[in-house]
Each structure stands twice: as C-alpha cells, then as structure tokens.
Backbone as CSV, one residue per row, in Angstrom:
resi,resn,N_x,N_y,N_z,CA_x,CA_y,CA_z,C_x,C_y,C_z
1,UNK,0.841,-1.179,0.000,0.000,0.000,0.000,0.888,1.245,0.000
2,UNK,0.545,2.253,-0.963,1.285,3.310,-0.941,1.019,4.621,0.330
3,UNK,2.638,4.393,1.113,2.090,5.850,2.298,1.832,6.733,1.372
4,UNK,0.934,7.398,2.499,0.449,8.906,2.089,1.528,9.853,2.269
5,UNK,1.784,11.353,2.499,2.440,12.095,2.311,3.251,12.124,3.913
6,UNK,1.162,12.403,4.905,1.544,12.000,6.546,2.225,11.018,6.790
7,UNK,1.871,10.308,6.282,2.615,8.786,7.093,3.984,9.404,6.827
8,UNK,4.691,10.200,5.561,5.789,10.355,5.058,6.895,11.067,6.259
9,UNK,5.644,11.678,6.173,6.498,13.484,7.484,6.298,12.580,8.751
10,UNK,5.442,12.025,9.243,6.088,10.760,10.423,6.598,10.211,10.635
11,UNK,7.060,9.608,9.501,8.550,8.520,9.406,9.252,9.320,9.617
12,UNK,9.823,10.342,9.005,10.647,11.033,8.963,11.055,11.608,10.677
13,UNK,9.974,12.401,10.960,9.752,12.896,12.820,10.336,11.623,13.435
14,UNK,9.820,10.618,13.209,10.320,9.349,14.110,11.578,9.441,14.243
15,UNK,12.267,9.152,12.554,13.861,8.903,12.709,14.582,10.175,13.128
16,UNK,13.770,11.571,13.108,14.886,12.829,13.668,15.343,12.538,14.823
17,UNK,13.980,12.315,15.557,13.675,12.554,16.981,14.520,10.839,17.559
18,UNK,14.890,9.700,16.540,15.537,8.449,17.350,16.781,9.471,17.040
19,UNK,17.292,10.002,15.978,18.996,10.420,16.103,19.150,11.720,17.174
20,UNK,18.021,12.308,17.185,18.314,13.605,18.536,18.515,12.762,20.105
21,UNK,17.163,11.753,20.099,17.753,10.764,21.642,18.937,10.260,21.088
22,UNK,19.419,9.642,20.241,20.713,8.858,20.191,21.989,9.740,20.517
23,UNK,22.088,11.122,19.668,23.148,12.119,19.639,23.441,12.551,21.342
24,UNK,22.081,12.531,21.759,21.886,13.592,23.421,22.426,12.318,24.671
25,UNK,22.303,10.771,24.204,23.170,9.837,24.703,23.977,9.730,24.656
26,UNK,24.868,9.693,23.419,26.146,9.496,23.545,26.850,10.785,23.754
27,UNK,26.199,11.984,23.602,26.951,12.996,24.414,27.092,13.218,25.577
28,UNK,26.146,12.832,26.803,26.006,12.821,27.982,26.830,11.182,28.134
29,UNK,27.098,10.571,27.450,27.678,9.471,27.843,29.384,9.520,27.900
30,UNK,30.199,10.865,26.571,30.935,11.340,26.041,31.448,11.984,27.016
31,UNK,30.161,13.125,28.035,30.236,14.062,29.030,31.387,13.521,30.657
32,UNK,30.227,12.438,30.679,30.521,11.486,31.871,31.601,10.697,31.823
33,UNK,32.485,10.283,30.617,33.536,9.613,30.338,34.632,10.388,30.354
34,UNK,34.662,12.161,29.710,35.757,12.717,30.213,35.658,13.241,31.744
35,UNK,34.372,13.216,32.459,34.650,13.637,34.190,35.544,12.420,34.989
36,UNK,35.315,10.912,34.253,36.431,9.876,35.147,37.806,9.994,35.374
37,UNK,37.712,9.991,36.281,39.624,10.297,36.546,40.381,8.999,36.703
38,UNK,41.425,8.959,36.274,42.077,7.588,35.665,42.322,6.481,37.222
39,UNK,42.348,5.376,36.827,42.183,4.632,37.732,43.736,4.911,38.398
40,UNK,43.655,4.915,40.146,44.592,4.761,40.939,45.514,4.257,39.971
41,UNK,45.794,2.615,39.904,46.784,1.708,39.459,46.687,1.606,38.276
42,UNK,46.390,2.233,37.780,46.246,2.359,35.850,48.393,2.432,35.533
43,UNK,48.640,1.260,34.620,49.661,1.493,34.325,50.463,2.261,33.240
44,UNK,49.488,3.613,32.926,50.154,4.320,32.420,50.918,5.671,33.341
45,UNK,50.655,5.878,34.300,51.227,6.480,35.482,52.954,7.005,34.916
46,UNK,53.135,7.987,35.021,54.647,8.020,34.586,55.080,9.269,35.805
47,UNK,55.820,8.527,36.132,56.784,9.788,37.517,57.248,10.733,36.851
48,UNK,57.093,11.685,37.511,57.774,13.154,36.937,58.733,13.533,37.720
49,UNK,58.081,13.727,39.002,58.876,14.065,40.158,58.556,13.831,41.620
50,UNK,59.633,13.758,42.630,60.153,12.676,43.863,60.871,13.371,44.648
51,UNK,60.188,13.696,45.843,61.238,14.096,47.685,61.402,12.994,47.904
52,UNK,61.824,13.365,49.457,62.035,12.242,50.375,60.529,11.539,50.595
53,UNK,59.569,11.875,50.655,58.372,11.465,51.095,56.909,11.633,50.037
54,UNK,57.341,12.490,48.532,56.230,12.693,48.248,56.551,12.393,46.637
55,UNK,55.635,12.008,45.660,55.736,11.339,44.590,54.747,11.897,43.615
56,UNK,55.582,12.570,42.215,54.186,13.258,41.626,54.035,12.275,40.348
57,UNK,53.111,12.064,39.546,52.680,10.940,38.159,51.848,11.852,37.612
58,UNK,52.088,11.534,36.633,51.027,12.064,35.342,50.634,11.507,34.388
59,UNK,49.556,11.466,33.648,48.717,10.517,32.534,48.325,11.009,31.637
60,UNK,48.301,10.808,30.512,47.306,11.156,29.196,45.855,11.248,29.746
61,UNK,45.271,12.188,29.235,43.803,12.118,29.763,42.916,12.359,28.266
62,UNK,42.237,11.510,27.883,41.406,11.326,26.883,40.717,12.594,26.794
63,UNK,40.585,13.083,25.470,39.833,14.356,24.972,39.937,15.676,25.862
64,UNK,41.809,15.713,26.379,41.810,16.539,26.696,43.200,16.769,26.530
65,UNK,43.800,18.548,26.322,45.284,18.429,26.245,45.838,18.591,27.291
66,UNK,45.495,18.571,28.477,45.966,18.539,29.466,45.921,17.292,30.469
67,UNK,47.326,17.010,31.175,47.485,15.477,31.741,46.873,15.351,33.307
68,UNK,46.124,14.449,33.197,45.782,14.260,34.796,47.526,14.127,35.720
69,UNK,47.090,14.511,37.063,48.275,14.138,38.068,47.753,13.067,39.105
70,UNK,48.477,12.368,39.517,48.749,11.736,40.960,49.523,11.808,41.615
71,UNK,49.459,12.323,42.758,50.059,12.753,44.217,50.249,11.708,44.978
72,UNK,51.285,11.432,46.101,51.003,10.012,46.546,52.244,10.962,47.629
73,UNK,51.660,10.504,48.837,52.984,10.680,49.879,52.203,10.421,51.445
74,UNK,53.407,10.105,52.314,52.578,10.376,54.145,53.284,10.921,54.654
75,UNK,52.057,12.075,55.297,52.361,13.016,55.529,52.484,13.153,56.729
76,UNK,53.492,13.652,57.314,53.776,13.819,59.319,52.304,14.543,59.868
77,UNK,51.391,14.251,59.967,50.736,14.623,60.650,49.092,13.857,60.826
78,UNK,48.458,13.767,61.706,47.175,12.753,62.229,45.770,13.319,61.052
79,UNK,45.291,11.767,60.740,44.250,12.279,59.989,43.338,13.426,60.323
80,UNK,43.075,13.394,61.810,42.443,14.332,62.482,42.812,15.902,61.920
81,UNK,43.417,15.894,62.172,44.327,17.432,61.375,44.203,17.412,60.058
82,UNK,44.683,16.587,59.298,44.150,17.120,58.121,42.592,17.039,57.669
83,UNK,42.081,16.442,58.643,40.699,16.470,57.927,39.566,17.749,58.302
84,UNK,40.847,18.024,59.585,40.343,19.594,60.485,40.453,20.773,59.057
85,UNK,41.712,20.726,58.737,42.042,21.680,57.961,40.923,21.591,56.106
86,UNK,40.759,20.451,55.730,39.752,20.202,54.563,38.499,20.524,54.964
87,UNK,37.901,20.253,55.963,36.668,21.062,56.195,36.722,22.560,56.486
88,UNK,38.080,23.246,56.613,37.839,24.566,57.137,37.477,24.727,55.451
89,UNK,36.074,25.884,55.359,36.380,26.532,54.003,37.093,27.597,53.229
90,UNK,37.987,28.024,54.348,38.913,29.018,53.275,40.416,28.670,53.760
91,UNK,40.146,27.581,53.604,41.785,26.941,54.417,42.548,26.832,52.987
92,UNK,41.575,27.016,52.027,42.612,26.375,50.480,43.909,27.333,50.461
93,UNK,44.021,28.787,50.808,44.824,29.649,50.714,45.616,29.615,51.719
94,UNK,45.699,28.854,52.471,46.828,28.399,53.493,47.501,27.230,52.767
95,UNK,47.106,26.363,51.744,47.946,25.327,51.303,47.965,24.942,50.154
96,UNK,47.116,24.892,49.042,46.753,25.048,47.956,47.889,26.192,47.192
97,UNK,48.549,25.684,46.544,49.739,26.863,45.753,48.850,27.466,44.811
98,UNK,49.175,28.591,45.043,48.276,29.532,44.259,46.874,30.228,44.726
99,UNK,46.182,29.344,45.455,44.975,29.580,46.089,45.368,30.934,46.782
100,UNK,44.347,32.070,45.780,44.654,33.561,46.713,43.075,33.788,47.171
101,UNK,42.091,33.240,46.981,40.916,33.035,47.715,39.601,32.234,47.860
102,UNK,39.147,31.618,48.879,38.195,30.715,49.055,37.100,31.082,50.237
103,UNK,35.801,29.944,49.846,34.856,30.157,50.425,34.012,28.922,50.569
104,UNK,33.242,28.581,51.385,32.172,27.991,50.912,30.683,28.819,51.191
105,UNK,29.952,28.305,50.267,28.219,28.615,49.773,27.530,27.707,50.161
106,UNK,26.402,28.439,50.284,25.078,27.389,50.396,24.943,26.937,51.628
107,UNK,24.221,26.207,51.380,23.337,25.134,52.625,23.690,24.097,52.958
108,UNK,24.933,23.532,52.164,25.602,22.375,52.422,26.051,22.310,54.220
109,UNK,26.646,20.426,54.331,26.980,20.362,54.837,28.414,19.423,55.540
110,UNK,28.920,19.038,56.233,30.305,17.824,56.160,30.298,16.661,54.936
111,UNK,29.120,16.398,54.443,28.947,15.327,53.831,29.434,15.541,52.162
112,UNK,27.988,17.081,52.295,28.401,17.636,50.765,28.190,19.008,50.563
113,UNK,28.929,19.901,50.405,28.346,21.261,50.338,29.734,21.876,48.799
114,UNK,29.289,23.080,49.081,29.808,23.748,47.885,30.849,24.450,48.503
115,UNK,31.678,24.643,47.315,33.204,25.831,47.189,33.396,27.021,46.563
116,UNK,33.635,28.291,46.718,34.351,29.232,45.397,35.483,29.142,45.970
117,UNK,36.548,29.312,44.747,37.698,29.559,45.384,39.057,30.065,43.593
118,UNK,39.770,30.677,44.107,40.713,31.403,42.697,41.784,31.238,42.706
119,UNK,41.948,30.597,41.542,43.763,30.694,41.581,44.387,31.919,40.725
120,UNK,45.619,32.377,41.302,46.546,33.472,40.634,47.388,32.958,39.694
121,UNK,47.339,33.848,38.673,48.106,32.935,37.536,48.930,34.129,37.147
122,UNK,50.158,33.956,36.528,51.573,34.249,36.378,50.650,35.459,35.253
123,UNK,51.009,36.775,35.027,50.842,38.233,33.819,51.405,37.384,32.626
124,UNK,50.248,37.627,31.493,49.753,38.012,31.434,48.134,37.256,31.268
125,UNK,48.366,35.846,32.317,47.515,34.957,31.947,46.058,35.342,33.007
126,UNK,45.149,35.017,32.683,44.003,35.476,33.573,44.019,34.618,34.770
127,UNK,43.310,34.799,35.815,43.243,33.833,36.738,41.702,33.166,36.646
128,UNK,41.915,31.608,37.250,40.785,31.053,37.109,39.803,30.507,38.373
129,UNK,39.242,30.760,38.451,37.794,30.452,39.519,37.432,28.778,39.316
130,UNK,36.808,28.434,40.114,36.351,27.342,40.846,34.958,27.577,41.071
131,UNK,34.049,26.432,41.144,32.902,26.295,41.814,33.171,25.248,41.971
132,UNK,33.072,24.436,43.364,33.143,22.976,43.545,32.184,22.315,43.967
133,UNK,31.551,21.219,43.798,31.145,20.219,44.753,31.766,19.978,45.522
134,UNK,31.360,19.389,47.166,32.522,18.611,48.156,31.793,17.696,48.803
135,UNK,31.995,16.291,48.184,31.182,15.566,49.100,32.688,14.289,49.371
136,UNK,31.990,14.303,50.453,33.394,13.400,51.990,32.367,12.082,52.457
137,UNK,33.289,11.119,52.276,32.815,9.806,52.988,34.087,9.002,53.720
138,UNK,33.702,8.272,54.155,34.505,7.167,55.259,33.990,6.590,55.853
139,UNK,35.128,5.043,56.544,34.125,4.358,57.367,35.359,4.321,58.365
140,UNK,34.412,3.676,59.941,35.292,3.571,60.917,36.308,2.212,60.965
141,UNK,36.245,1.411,60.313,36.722,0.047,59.812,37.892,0.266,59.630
142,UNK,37.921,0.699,58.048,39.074,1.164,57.433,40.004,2.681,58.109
143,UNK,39.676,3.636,58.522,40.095,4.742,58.813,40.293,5.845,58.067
144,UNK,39.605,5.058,56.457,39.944,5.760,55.335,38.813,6.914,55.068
145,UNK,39.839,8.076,54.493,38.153,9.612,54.432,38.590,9.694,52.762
146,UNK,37.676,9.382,52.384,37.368,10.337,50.668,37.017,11.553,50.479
147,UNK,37.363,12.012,49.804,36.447,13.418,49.168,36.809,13.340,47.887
148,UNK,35.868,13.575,47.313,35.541,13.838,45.519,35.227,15.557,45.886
149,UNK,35.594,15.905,44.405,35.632,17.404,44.163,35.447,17.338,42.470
150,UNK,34.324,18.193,42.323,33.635,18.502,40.799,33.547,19.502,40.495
151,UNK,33.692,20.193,39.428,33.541,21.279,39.021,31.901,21.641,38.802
152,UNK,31.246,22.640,39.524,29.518,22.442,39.386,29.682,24.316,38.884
153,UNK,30.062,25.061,37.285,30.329,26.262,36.967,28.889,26.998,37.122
154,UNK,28.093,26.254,36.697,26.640,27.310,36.898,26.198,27.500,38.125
155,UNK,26.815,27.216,39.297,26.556,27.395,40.311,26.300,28.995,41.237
156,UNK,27.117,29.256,40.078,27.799,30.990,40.885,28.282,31.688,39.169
157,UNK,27.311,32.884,39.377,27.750,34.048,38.244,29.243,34.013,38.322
158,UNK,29.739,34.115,36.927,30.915,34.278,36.059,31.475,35.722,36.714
159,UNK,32.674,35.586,37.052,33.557,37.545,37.079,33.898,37.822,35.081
160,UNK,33.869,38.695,34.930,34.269,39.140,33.956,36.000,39.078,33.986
161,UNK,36.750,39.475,35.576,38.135,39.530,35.400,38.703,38.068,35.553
162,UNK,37.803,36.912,35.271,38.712,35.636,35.740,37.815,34.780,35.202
163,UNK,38.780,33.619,34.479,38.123,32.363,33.346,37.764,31.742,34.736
164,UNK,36.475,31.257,34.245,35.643,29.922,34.844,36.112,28.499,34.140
165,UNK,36.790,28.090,35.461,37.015,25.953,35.213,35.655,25.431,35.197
166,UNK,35.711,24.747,33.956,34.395,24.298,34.118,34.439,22.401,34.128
167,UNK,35.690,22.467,33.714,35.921,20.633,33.650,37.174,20.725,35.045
168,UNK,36.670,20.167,35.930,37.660,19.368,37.365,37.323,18.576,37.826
169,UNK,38.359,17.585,38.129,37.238,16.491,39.288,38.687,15.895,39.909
170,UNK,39.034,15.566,41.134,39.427,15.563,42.640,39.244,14.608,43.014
171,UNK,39.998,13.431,43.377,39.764,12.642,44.693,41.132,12.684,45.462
172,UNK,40.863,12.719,46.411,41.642,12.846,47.792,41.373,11.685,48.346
173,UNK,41.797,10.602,48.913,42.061,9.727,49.516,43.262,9.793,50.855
174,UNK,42.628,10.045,52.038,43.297,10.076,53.279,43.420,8.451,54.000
175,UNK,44.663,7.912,54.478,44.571,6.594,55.196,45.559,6.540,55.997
176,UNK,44.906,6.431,57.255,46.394,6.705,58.471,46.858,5.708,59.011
177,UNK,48.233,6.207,59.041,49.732,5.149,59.582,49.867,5.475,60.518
178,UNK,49.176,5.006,61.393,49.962,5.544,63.280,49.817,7.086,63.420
179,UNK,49.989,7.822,63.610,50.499,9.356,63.768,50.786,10.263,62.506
180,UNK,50.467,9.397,61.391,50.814,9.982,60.137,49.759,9.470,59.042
181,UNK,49.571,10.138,57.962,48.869,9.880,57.087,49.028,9.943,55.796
182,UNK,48.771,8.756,55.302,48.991,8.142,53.758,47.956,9.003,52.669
183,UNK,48.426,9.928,51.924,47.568,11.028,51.177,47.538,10.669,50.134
184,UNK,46.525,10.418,49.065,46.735,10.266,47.740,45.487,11.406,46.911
185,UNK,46.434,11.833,45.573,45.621,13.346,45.405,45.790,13.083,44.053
186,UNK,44.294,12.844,43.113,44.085,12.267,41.691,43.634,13.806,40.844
187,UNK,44.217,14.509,40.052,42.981,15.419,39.911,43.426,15.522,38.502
188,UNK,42.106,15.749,37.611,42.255,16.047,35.859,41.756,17.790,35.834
189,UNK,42.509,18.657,35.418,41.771,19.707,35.239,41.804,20.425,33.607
190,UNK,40.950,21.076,33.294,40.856,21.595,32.074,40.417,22.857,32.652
191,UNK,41.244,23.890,32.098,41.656,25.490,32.441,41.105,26.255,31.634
192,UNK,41.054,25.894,30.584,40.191,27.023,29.495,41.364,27.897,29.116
193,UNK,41.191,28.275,27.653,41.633,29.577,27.309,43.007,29.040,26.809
194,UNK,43.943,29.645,25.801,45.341,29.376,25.951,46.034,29.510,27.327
195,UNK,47.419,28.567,27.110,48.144,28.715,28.042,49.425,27.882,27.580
196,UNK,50.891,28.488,27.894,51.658,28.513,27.308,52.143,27.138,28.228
197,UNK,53.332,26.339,27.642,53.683,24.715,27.791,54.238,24.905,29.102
198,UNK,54.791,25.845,29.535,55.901,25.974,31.006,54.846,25.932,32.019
199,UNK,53.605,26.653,31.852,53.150,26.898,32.795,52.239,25.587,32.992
200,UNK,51.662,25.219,32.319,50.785,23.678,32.322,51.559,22.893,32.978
201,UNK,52.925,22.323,32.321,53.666,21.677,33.366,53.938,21.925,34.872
202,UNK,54.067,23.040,35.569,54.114,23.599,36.608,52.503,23.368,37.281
203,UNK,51.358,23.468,36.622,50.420,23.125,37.106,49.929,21.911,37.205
204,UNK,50.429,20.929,36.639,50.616,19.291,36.958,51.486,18.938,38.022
205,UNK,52.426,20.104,37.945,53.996,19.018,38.961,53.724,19.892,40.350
206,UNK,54.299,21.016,39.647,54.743,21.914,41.164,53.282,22.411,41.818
207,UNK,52.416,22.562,41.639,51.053,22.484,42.435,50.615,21.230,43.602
208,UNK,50.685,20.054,43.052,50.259,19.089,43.869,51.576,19.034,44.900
209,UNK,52.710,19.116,44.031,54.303,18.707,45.332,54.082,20.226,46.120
210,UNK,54.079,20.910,46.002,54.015,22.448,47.064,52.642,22.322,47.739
211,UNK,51.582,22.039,47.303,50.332,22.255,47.963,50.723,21.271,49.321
212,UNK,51.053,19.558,49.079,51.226,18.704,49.585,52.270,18.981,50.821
213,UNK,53.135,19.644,50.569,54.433,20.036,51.140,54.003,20.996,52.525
214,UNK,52.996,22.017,52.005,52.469,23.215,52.503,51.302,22.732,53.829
215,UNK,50.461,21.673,52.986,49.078,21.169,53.556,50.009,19.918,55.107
216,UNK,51.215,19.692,55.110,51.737,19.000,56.179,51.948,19.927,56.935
217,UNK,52.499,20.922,56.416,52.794,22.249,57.860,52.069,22.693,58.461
218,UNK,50.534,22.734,57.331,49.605,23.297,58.185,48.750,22.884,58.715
219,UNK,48.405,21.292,58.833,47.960,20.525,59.550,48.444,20.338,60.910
220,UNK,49.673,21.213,61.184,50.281,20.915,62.406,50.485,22.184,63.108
221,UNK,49.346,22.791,62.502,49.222,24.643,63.358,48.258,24.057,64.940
222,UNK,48.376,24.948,65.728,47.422,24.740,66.986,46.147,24.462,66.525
223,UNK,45.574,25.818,65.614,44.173,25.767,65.193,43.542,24.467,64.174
224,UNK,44.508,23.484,64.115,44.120,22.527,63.766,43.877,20.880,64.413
225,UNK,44.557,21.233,65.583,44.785,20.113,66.596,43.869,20.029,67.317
226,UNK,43.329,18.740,67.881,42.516,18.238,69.442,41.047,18.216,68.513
227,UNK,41.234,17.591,67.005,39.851,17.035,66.468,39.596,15.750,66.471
228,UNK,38.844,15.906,66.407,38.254,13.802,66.221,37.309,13.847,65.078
229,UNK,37.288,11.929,64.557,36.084,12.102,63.657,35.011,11.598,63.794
230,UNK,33.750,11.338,63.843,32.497,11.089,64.320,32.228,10.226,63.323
231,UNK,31.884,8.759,64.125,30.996,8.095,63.445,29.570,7.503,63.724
232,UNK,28.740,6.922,62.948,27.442,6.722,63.320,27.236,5.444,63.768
233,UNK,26.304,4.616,63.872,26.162,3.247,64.621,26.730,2.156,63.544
234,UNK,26.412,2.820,62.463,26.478,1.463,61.439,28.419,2.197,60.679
235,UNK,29.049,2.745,61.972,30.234,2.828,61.372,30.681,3.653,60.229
236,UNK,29.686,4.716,59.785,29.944,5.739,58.814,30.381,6.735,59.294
237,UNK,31.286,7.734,58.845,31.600,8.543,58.622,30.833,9.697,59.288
238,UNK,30.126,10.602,59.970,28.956,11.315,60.440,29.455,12.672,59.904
239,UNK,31.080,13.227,60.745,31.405,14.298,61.212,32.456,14.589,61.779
240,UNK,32.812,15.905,62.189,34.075,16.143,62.982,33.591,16.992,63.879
241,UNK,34.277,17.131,64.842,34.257,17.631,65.812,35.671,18.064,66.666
242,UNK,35.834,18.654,67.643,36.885,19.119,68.619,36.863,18.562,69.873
243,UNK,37.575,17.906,70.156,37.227,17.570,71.468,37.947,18.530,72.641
244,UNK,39.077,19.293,72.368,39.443,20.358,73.386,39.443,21.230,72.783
245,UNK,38.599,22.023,72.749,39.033,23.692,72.145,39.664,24.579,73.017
C-alpha cells in the first residue's frame, strides 16, 4: 500500500527525533567519560617528580590536552588534622599553591556542600575560579576519608576579570599510619583559554608537590589540633568535631 504524504512526514519525525535521543546519549555518555579520573593503578602512570616522602605521576587524559596528576605521599601529621584543615572553608589559601581566595556557599553540609575559590596565575595569563562540589565519605573500619571534588560552573555568576574551570574532578584519599597519614591526590583539570607549555607543566607538577608540602605544615598549626572524627552506629563517617578547644 502506498504511504500517504503524513505517514511520510512521520517517518521522517520518528527517525529525527531516534537520532536527537541517540546524539543527546552518547553525548552525555561522552560528558561522563571525560569527568572519570584515571584509575589509581592504571599502568600508564609516569613519575615526573620525587622528595624524600612525596611522589608526583602524570597521565594522558582522553579528549583533553591537558594530563591528569597523581600525588602520593605520608604526611607527618594525624588524619584528624588534616581532615580539620579540609573542612575549614577558606583553608585552600593556606595550602593550595596559588589559592589567593576561598569560600564555601550554600546550605551544604560535612557530607556535601559547595566551594568558590581562585587561583593566581603568572601576567599576562588570567586567573581562574572554581565552583566545587565537596562531598566526603569514610568508614570507621578502614580509617579511610574520601572526598571527591567537581567542578559544578553554573553554580555561581561568572567575574568578567577571571576564566571559569568548568571541567575538574578531585579525589583525595586520606589513610592513616599511626600518627601519620597516607595522602593520595588524583585530579584532571581543564583550564580554558590558551596557556603557554611551562606553565601547564608547573600546574601538573609543582602544584600538587608544594600544595602537599604546605598542607603537612599546616595541619600541624594549633588551630588545627585536638579534632576527632564522628561516626554513626552502622560505622559511617557522620562528622568532625573538637574535642578540646
């Protein structure tokens, strides 16, 4: 039987509308594949650079020109402390290289709340802003604290004087050795905008080894000492707290 003209312009609507769902899948699928950050033990890992105690790696990162890093070192000081100092919200500018200001927003809370925060970048390059997710887990078993960190840009109006990161994502992995703690720091970032080869490298290497370097000293200020971490019945993670202020 011969379609009519309708039946014609329906077929047609059908197959737009299967390649618009198909296109809007594999882009959100495309989306979600460059936010993964490369596996811990992935053996493409290549050392760059090495202290006495702290270890930097870097990776190819798919559909992007810039290389993820891994951080790896333990650090002289009690999980307690550093986990004092990651919940403070404008602690990034005490250890974070570069970090010249931070905040947190919203209604969040220990579990998951939000970040602004800016890094200073070398004349004549712009500096770039942050909006983060921060959501923190752990159990009392292991001793181990996570935090993931995402870039969430529509969160907070754009400055006109400073590029918005809109691709980051963060895991921090804390696990303590006696009196000290085993740090591991995964992060892929995409910066936007040109940026010349010296300085990219410096923001793979010398960022995570100075932040890392910085974030041990200052875990061991007064205002960070005499915390504990709170857990719930079934052994999660709850909270922090002070036990001597």
């Amino acid at each position: 039987m011969r379609k009519t003209r309708a039946h014609g312009i329906a077929g047609w609507a059908s197959v737009i509308s299967g390649l618009v769902c198909a296109f809007l899948v594999s882009a959100l699928a495309a989306a979600t594949a460059r936010a993964e950050l490369p596996p811990e033990s992935d053996e493409g890992w290549t050392l760059r650079k090495e202290t006495d105690h702290i270890r930097i790696y870097t990776i190819e990162q798919p559909g992007s020109s810039f290389k993820a890093f891994k951080a790896v070192g333990v650090l002289d000081a009690p999980i307690e402390n550093l986990m004092a100092v990651m919940a403070s919200p404008g602690s990034c500018v005490e250890w974070v290289h570069n970090c010249i200001e931070s905040y947190a927003f919203g209604n969040g809370g220990f579990h998951d709340r939000y970040a602004y925060s800016v890094n200073d970048m070398p004349w004549p390059v712009t500096d770039r802003d942050y909006v983060l997710r921060i959501r923190t887990r752990g159990d009392r078993s292991s001793g181990e604290v996570v935090m993931d960190l995402n870039a969430t840009p529509n969160q907070r109006a754009e400055s006109s004087s400073r590029v918005r990161v809109d691709r980051s994502d963060t895991l921090y992995r804390f696990t303590p050795e006696g009196d000290k703690t085993r740090m591991l720091w995964v992060q892929h970032t995409d910066p936007n905008g040109s940026l010349p080869g010296w300085l990219v490298n410096s923001l793979v290497v010398d960022i995570p080894l100075q932040s890392m370097e910085e974030l041990e000293r200052v875990a061991n200020l007064e205002k960070y000492q005499g915390y504990q971490l709170i857990y719930g019945e079934g052994g999660e993670l709850a909270g922090l707290s002070r036990s001597n202020p």
